[in-house]
C-alpha positions in Angstrom: 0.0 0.0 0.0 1.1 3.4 -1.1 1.1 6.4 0.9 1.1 10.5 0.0 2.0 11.3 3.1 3.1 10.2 6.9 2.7 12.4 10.0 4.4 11.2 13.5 2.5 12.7 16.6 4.0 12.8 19.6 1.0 13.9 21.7 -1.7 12.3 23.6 -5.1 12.7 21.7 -7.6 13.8 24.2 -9.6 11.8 26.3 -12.1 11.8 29.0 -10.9 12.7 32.1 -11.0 10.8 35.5 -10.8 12.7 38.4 -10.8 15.9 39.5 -8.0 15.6 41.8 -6.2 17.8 45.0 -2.7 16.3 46.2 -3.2 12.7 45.8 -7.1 12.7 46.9 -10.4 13.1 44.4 -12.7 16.2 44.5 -15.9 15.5 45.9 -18.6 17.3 47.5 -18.6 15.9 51.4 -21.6 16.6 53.7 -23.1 20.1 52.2 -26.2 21.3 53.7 -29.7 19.8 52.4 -27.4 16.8 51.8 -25.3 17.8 48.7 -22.9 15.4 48.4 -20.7 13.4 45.9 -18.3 10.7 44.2 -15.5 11.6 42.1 -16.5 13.9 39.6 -14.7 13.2 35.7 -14.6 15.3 33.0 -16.0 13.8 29.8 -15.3 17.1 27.5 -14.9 20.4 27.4 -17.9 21.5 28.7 -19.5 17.8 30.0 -18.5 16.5 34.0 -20.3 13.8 35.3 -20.8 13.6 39.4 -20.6 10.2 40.7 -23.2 9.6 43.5 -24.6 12.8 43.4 -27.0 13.2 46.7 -29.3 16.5 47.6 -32.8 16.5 48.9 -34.2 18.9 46.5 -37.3 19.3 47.6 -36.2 21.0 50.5 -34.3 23.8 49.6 -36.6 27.3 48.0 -33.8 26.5 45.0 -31.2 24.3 44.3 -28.9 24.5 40.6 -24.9 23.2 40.2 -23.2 25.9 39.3 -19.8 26.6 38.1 -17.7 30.2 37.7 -15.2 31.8 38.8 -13.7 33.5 41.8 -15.6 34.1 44.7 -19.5 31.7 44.8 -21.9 34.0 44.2 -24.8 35.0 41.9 -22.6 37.4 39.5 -19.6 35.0 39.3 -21.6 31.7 37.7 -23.7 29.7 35.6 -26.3 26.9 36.2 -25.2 24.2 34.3 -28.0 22.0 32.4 -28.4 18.4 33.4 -28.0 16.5 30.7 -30.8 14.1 29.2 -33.2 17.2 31.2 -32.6 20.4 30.9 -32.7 22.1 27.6 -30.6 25.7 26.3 -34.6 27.1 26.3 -35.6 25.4 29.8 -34.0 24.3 32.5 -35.3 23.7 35.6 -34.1 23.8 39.6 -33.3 20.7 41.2 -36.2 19.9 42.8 -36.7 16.1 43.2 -34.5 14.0 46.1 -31.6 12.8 44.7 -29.5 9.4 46.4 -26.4 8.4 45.3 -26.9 9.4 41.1 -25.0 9.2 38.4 -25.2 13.1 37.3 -24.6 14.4 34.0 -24.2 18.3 33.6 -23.1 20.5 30.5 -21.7 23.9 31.2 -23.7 26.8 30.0 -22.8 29.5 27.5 -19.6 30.0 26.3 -18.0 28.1 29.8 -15.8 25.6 29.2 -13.9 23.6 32.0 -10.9 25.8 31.8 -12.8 28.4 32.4 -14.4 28.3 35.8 -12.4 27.0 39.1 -15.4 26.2 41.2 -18.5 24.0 41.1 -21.1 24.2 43.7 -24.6 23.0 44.7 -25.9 26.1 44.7 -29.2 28.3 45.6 -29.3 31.1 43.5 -32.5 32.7 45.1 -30.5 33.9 47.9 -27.3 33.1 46.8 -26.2 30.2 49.2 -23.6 27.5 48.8 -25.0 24.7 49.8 -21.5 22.7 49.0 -18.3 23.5 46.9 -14.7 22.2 45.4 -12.5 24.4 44.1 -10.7 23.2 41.1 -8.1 24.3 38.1 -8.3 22.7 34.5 -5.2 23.4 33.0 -5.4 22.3 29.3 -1.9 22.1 28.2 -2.1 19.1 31.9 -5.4 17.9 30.7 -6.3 17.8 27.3 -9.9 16.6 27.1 -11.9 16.1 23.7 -13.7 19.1 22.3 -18.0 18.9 22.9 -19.8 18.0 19.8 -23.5 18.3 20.3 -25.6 15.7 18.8 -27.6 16.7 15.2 -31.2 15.9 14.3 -32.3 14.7 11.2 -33.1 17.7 10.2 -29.4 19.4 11.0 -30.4 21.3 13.7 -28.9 20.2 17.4 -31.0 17.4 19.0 -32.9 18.2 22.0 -34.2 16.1 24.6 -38.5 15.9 24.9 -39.3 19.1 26.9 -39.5 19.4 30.7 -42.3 20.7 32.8 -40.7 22.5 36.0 
């Protein structure tokens, strides 16, 4: 077999990311008020993290979102993320079910990506209340993880998931 052309690449091609990680131990969220709580947390893309054994009891709280930013946790320094298979970019709703021990997929909002933001919280945005935090730093020439490509319709236009009554 023939060739044009030949290309040696000496760097790793992105891939998912497994954990979040401070010293030698995994970022997780440990006993948060309302119960906010959970596993390792990976990063599947650039703008995808999946909590392992994500806990809250939603329907306590007057609000509850995960949010991510930057800088101090507050109301002016983040965005709710959308839970994926949920929440759409038109409608996306509070947390407000009980939630044991899920596997929890969220998408950043906007124009975030994971090297943008260096917190994630369970968060109340009503009156602005951390309900549980890790603080975190992507740095993407350490942790090269795959660009998001959202999923197409038939028609060409981004798939969305059925629509969600909050």
């Amino acid at each position: 077999m023939k060739s044009l052309a030949s290309l040696n690449i000496d760097k790793w091609a992105p891939s998912a990311f497994c954990c979040l990680k401070k010293g030698d131990g995994e970022l997780s969220i440990e006993n948060g008020e309302y119960g906010a709580s959970s596993g390792p947390i990976e990063i599947l893309d650039h703008k995808t993290l999946r909590l392992n054994n994500f806990s809250i009891q939603g329907t306590k709280p007057p609000d509850a979102w995960i949010y991510l930013g930057q800088g101090e946790i507050n109301q002016n320094t983040g965005q709710k993320a959308l839970i994926v298979g949920r929440d759409t970019n038109w409608k996306h709703c509070k947390i407000h079910e009980d939630l044991a021990n899920r596997q929890v997929e969220i998408r950043l909002g906007g124009n975030q990506t994971v090297y943008d933001v260096d917190y994630l919280s369970i968060f109340c945005y009503q009156y602005s209340v951390d309900f549980g935090s890790i603080r975190f730093k992507v740095d993407p020439s350490r942790v090269p993880v795959p660009f998001h490509m959202p999923p197409e319709s038939d028609r060409g236009f981004p798939a969305d998931p059925a629509p969600i009554d909050c």
